[in-house]
Structures are given as C-alpha cells and as structure tokens.
C-alpha positions in Angstrom: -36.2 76.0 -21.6 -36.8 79.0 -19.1 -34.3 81.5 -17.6 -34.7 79.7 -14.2 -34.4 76.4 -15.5 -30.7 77.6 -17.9 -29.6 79.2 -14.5 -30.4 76.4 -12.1 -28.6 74.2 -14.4 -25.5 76.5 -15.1 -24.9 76.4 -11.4 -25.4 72.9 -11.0 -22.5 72.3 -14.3 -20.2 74.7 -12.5 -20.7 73.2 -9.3 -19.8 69.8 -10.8 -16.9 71.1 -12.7 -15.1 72.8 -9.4 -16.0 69.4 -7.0 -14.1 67.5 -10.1 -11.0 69.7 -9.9 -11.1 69.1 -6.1 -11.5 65.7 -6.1 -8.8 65.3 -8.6 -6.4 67.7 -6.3 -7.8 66.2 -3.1 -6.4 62.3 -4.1 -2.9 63.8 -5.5 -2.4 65.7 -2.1 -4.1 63.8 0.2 -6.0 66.4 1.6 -9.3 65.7 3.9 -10.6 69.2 3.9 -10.0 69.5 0.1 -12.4 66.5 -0.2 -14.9 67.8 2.0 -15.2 70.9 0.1 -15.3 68.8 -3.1 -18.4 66.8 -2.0 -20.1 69.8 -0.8 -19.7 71.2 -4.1 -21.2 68.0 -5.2 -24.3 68.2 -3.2 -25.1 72.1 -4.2 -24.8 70.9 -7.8 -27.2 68.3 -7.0 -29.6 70.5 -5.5 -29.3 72.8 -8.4 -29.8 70.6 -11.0 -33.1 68.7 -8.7 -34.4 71.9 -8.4 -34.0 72.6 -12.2 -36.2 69.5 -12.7 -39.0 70.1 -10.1 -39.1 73.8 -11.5 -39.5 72.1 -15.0 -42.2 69.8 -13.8 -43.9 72.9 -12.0 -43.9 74.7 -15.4 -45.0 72.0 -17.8 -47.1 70.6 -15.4 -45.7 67.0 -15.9 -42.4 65.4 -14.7 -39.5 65.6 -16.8 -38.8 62.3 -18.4 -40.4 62.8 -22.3 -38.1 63.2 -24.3 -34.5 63.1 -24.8 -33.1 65.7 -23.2 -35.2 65.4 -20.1 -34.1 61.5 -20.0 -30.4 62.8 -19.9 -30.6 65.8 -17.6 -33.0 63.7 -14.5 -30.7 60.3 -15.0 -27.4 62.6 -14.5 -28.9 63.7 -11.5 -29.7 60.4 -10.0 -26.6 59.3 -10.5 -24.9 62.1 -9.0 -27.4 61.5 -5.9 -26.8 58.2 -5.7 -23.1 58.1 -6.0 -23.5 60.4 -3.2 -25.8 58.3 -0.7 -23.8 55.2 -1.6 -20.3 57.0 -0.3 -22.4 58.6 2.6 -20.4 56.1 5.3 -17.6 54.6 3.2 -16.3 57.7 0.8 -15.1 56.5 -2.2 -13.4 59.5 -4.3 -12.7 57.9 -7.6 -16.4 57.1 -7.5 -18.2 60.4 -6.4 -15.7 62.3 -9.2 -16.5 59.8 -11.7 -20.9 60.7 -11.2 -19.6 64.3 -11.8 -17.7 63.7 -14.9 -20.6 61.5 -15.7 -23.4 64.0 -15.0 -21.5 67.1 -16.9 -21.1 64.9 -20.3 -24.8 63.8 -19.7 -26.3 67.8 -19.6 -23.7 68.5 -22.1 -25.2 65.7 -24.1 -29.0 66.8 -23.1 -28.0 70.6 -24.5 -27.7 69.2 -28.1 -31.1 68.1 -28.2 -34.0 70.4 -28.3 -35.3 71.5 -24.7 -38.4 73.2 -25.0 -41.4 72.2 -23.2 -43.9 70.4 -25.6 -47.3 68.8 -24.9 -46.9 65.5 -23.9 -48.5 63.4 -26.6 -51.5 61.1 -25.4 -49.7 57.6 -25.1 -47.2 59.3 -22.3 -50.6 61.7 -19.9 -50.7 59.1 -17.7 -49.0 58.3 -13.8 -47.8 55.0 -15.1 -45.2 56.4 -17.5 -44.6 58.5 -14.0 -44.0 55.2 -12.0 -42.1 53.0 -15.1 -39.6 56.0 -15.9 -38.9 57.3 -12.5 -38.5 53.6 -11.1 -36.3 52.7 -14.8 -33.8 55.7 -13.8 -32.7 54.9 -10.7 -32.3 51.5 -11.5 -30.0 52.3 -14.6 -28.3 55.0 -12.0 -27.8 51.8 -9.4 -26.4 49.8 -12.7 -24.0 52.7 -13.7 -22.7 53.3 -10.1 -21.9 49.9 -10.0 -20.1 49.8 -13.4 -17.8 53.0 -11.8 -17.0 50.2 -8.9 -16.4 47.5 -11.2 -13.9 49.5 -13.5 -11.9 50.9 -10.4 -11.7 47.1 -8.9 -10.4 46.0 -12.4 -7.9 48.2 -11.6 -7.4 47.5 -8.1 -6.4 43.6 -9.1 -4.0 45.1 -12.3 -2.1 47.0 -9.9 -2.0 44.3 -6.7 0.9 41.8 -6.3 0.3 38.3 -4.7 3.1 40.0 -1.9 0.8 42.8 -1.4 -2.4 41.2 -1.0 -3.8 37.8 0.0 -5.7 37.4 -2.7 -4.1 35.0 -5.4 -2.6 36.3 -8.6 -4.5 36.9 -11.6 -4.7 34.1 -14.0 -3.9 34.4 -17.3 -7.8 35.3 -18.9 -8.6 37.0 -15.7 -5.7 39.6 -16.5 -6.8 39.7 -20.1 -10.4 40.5 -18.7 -9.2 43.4 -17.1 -7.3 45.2 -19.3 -10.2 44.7 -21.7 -12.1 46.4 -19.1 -10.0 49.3 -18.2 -8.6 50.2 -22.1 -10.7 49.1 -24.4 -13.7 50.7 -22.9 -12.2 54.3 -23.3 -11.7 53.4 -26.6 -14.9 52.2 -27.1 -16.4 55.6 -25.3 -14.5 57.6 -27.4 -14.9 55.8 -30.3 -18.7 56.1 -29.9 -19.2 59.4 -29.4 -17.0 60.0 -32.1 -19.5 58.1 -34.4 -22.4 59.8 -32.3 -21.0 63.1 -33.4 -20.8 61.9 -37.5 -24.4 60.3 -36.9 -25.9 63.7 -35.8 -23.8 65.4 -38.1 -25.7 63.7 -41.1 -28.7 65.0 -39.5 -30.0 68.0 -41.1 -31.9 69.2 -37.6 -28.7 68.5 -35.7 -26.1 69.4 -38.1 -25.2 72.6 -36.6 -24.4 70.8 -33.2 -21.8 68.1 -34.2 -19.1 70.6 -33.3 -20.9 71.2 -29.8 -20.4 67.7 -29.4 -16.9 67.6 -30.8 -16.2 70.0 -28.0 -17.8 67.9 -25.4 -15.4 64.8 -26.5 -12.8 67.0 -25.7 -13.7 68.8 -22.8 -14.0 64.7 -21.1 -10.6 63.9 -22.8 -9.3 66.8 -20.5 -11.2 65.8 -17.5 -9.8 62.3 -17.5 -6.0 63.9 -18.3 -6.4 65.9 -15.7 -7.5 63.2 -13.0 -4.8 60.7 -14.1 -2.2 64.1 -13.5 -2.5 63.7 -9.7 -3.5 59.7 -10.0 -1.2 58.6 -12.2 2.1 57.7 -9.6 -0.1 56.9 -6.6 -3.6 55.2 -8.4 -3.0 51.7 -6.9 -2.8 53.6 -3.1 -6.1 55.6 -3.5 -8.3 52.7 -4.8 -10.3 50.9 -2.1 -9.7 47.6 -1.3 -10.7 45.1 -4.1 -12.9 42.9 -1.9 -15.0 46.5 -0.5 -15.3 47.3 -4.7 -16.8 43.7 -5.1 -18.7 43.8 -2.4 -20.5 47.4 -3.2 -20.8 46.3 -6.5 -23.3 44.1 -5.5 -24.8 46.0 -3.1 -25.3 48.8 -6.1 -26.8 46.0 -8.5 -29.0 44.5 -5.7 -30.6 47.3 -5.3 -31.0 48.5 -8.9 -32.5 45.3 -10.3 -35.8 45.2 -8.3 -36.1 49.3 -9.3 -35.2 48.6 -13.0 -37.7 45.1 -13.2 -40.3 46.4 -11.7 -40.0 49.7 -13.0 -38.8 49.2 -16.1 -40.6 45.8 -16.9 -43.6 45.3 -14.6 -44.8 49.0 -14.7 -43.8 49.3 -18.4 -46.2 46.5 -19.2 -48.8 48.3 -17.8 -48.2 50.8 -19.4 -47.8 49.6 -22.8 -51.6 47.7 -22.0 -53.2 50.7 -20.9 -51.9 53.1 -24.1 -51.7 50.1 -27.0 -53.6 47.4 -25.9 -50.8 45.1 -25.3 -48.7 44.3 -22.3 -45.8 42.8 -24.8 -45.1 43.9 -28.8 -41.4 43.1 -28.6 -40.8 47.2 -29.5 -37.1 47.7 -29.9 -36.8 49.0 -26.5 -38.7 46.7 -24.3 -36.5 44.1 -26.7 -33.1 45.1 -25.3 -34.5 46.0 -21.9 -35.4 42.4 -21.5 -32.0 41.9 -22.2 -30.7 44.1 -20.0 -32.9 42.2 -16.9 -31.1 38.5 -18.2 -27.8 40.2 -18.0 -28.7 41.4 -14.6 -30.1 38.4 -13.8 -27.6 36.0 -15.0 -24.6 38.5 -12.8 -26.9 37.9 -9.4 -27.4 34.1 -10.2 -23.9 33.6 -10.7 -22.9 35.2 -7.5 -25.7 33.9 -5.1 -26.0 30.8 -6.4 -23.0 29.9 -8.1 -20.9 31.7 -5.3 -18.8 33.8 -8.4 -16.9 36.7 -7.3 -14.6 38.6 -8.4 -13.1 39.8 -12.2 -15.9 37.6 -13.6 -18.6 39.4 -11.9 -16.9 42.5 -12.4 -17.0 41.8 -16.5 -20.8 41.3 -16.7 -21.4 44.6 -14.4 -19.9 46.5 -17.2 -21.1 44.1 -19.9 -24.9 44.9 -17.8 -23.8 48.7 -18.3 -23.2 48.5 -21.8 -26.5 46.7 -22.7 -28.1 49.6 -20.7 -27.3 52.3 -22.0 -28.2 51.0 -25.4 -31.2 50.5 -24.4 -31.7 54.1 -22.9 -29.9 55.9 -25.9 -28.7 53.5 -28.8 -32.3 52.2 -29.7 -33.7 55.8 -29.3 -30.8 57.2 -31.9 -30.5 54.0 -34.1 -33.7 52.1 -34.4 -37.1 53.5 -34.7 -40.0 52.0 -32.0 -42.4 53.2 -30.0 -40.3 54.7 -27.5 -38.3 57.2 -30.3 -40.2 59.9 -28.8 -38.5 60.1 -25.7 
C-alpha cells in the first residue's frame, strides 16, 4: 500500500471515529449542531477513504475489488455513502453512527490482510469483473443498511406499549423474534469474530495478526458501550417511528436487489462464461449468492404480494444480511472455490 493511500485512509478512520463520538454525544444531549458536525465528519471520512480507492485504482491501474482487503475497504465505503444519501432528507442517527462503526471494523478488518498491489491474475483483466463487483457492493451495502433499520425497529416494537402507540401489542413469537434479533445477534458477532480470530490464528501467514484482531473485538466492544452510555435511559425516544423503519427498510432492499441480481448474478454469469466457459458451475460462492437472491426474493414476495409487514419482514432482512455476508467473507475464509482469490 502507498504512503498516500495509508494517509488517505488514516484520515478517513479518524474522521469516522470523531463523527461516532458525536453522534453518540449528539443523541444523549440532544444537540442539533453536535449532529451536524458529526455528519460532516462523516462525509470527510468518506471522501478520504473514496479518494484512497480512486488513488489505488490510479496506481494499479485497475479498480480496487481483487482481493480481500480491497473487498473490505470499497464495501465500507459504500456503506458509509449510502447510509449517508439514505438519511439525506430523513436523518436517522442510530443509522449513520452504525455505517461508521461498521466501516472502521471493516478497514480494521482489511489491515489484517495483505494490501499490496498485485497483478491481477487473467480470470479477473476484464470490465465485467468491473460491472459484477461494483454492481454486487452496493447491493450488499443496500442489504446491510437495511439490516441497521431492521435491528433499530426490533427495538422500536421491544420498547413501545399498546398506550403509546396504535400499533397492537406484540404477540407472543413476535416478541421472541425480536429479542432474538437484538441479543443474540451481538452474540453471534462477537462470537464469530472470536472464532475468526482462532481461525487466523491457526494460520501460519496470519498468525502474528490474531492479536490485531483481538484488539479490533475490543475496540467495537467499546464503541457499542460507549453509544449505549448516552442511549441507554432515553433509546426508545431517539429511535424513529417503527412504521418509517419498516418502510425504509424496504425502500433500502428495493433498491439493492436489482444492483445485487443483476450485478451479482446476471453480470457474474457473464463473467464466469467469458473466463471458464460456463455461465453456471455451482462454485461455492455463486452457490450461496443464489441463496442470498431467494432470501431477498422471498422478503419482497412476502411483502408485495403477501402484504407482510412488520417483525416478520424485519427477521428475513437480517436473516438476508446474514446469508450475505457469508457469501462475501465466510465462503472466501471457509471453503475453497473459484472466487478464494478475492
């Protein structure tokens, strides 16, 4: 990685970290200005960090989705880009701090991995890997903004009473639904990066990092203590109203599933024909990103046609976020394919 590159980025971290803090301040006190300053904060990291990836793309003379640590670092950013342009008229807090806490586990992530710039090997020198990547990412940044918005209306519905709301009480598997959502997947995060960190740790070429990543567990353990500080008495009055968090739920989803199928699928099939000679061969990934597409599917089925709503949409948004980021990390870590390289 180059000095321009490591400095960009640095910037773009701190820049993250600071909007955090003010974000977590700004919905403890209230304050309007404090947020403003936040999401500026927010936008300069973003810059930094694009800026980081056009000057990679400049110097290695292809865009930066190869590999591992180029996957990491250019989803981060989309996410923090996107969380930004989907609370451009309705600001959601909870949901622009969440893309930053997001984005700096992500680059923290992307340092344990090696960086340097490497010839791209012949399968990925072409512009379709340009079009099914690019297109891939911001669907999977569409999916995971919508997961933030699903977990904070699972919330939303713990905290309501039928008194304070007209929407009826939870029901017995609806309430069971949520706090699966909003405790056992901490655990579950936790839990995995835990095992992440024993996984790499077995690794001879990333033995040396485990502790890195140790670090990064903690540093995200903080983060989240240090939101729930200033959240913890008042969370119920700085979530948005359940309803808006369904509704831009689907909104996010809508408009990541055409990116991620034909992205993702469409474009990936081309792909796959014009480097192996096949436009299916049921590789590990393009296995699980099928799966990811029925998931997807099968949550805007349901709510078009079926006229769901609600904690059971909510659950297969962050069952949909699950299955994709297996697909974009799990299989690459856990099961060799074609697609281990990136």
């Amino acid at each position: 990685m180059n000095n321009p590159e490591i400095l960009m980025f640095v910037v773009a971290l701190l820049s993250y970290l600071a909007a955090f803090s003010l974000y977590s301040v700004s919905l403890g006190f209230k304050r309007q200005k404090l947020y403003s300053f936040a999401r500026i904060l927010n936008w300069l990291g973003a810059m930094f960090a694009f800026s980081a990836l056009l000057y990679r793309w400049y110097t290695a003379g292809h865009p930066p989705l190869s590999n591992m640590y180029e996957s990491l670092v250019t989803l981060s950013t989309f996410i923090v880009l996107g969380g930004l342009m989907f609370t451009s008229k309705e600001p959601i807090t909870l949901l622009e701090a969440a893309s930053v806490a997001g984005a700096v586990f992500m680059i923290g992530i992307a340092s344990l991995f090696p960086s340097n710039v490497r010839p791209l090997v012949p399968a990925l020198n072409s512009y379709w890997l340009h079009l099914h990547v690019t297109l891939a990412f911001l669907g999977e940044a569409c999916f995971a903004i919508a997961f933030v918005l699903s977990y904070l209306y699972c919330l939303k519905r713990l905290f309501e009473r039928p008194a304070d709301d007209t929407k009826p009480a939870l029901s017995h598997k609806e309430k069971i639904a949520c706090h699966a959502v909003t405790w056992v997947f901490p655990v579950l995060f936790f839990g995995g990066m835990g095992a992440l960190a024993y996984y790499l740790g077995s690794k001879p070429a990333y033995a040396a990092v485990r502790y890195n990543l140790w670090a990064l567990i903690g540093l995200m353990a903080v983060m989240a203590l240090f939101l729930l500080k200033y959240l913890w008495r008042g969370l119920s009055k700085v979530l948005p109203d359940a309803q808006q968090l369904d509704n831009l739920t689907y909104r996010a989803i809508a408009v990541g599933y055409p990116l991620f199928t034909v992205g993702g699928l469409i474009f990936g099939m081309i792909w796959a024909n014009k480097a192996w000679g096949r436009y299916w061969g049921w590789d590990p990934k393009e296995t699980w990103a099928l799966i990811t597409f029925f998931v997807y599917s099968i949550y805007l089925h349901v709510r078009l046609v079926r006229g769901w709503g609600g904690v059971s949409t909510a659950c297969l948004s962050v069952l949909g976020f699950i299955v994709t980021m297996f697909t974009l990390f799990g299989v690459n870590l856990l099961i060799s394919g074609l697609h281990s390289y990136i």
